[in-house]
N, C-alpha and C positions, 0 to 999 in steps of 0.2 A: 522740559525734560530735566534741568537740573533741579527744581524743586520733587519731582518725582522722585527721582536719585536719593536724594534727602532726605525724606519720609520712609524709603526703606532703610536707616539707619537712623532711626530717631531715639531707639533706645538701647545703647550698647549696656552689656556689662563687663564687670572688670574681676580680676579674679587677684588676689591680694595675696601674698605673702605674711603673715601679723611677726608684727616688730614688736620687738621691746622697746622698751624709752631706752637703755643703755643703745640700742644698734639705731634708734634716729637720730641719736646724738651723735655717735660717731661718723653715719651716712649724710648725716645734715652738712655741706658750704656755710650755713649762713641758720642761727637761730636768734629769730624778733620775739617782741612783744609788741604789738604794732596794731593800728586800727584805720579798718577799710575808709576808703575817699568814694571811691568813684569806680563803677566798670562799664569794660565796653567789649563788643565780641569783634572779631574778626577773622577772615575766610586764612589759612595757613594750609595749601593745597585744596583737597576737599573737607576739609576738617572745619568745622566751624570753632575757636576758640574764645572764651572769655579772660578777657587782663581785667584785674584788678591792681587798682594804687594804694598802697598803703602809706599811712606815716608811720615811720619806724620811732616809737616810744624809750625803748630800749633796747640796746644789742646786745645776745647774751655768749653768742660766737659768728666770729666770720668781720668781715671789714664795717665801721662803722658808717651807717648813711644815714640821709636823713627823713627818705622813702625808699619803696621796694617795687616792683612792679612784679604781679603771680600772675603765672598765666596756666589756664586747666582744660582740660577738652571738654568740648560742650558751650552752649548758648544759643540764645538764637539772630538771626539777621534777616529781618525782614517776617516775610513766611519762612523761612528756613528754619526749623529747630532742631539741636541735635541734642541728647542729654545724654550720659553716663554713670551709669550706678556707683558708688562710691565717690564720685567728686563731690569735692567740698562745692557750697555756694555760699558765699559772703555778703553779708547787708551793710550797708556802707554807714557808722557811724558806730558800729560796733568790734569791738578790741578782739586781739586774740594773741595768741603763744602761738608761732610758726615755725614749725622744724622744714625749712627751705635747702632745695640742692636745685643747682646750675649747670648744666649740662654741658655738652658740647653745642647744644644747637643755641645756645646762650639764651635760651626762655629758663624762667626762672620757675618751677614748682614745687610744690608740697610732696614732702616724704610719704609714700604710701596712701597717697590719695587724702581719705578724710584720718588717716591712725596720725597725722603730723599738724593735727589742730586743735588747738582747744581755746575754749571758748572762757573770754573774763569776763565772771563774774561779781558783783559788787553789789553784796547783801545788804541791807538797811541797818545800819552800823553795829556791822560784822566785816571780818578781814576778806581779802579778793578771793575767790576760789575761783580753781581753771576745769572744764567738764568738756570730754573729747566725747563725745556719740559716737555708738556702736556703727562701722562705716556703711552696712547697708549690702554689703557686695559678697560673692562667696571669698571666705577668706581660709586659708590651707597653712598649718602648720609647717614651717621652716624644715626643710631635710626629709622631712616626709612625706608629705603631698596632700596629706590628711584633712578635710575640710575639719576646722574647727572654730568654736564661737567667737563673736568679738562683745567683750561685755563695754560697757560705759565706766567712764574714768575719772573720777571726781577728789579733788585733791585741793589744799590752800595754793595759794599762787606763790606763795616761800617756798613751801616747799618743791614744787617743782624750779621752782628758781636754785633753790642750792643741792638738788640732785642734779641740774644740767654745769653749776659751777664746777661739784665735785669731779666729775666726770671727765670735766676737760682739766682739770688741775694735777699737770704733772706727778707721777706720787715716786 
């Protein structure tokens, strides 16, 4: 019966908000630069969840540690799968730039699903660039309701490093 249950939610979608990088930095607890270890899923009510461990590389806001733990709806356990449109999935060995908030229920997630990740890249000796994909999900214009696109983000990894410094730098 509970696998039954399961399979009619196997494919949720999610409906986004689109952020500027100014409003995830400011929505963000906690922004890393950090790269995946390990995950694991687990049952949180009837939700199936996956954590992921990071080591935290650098911290660019929020308290310094020295790993993070994400947790995002979705994975599977056993026969059990459940996925959702716009969550991120992480492969373990690979870096990323995380715009993170901590909620009250003290699980730790990503700003706006996949709009609060971007991916480090390290060109064959060229400098780092960070590339966020387009999140996949319907995503709706802020105050309006407007469905509108999500394009992809590609940028040096400086610079996104000192638009997040300037940002939080008192002025």
């Amino acid at each position: 019966m509970l696998v039954l249950s399961l399979s009619g939610c196997a494919l949720q979608s999610a409906t986004l908000e689109k952020l500027t990088l100014d409003e995830m930095i400011a929505r963000s607890t906690a922004i890393v630069r950090a790269r995946a270890v390990a995950s694991s899923a687990l049952f949180i009510g009837p939700t199936i969840y996956t954590r992921t461990h990071f080591q935290v590389l650098e911290t660019w806001k929020g308290a310094n540690a020295a790993a993070v733990d994400v947790t995002e709806p979705g994975g599977s356990i056993g026969s059990a799968t459940q996925e959702y449109s716009g969550v991120p999935h992480f492969t373990p060995g690979q870096e990323f730039v995380l715009f993170l908030w901590t909620g009250p229920s003290a699980r730790t997630q990503v700003i706006g699903l996949s709009q609060g990740i971007f991916s480090v890249e390290r060109p064959s000796g060229g400098a780092a660039i960070v590339r966020r994909k387009p999140s996949g999900g319907l995503m709706l214009a802020p105050g309006v309701g407007a469905p509108v696109a999500d394009e992809e983000v590609v940028m040096p990894l400086s610079s996104l490093a000192a638009h997040v410094h300037a940002a939080l730098t008192p002025k």
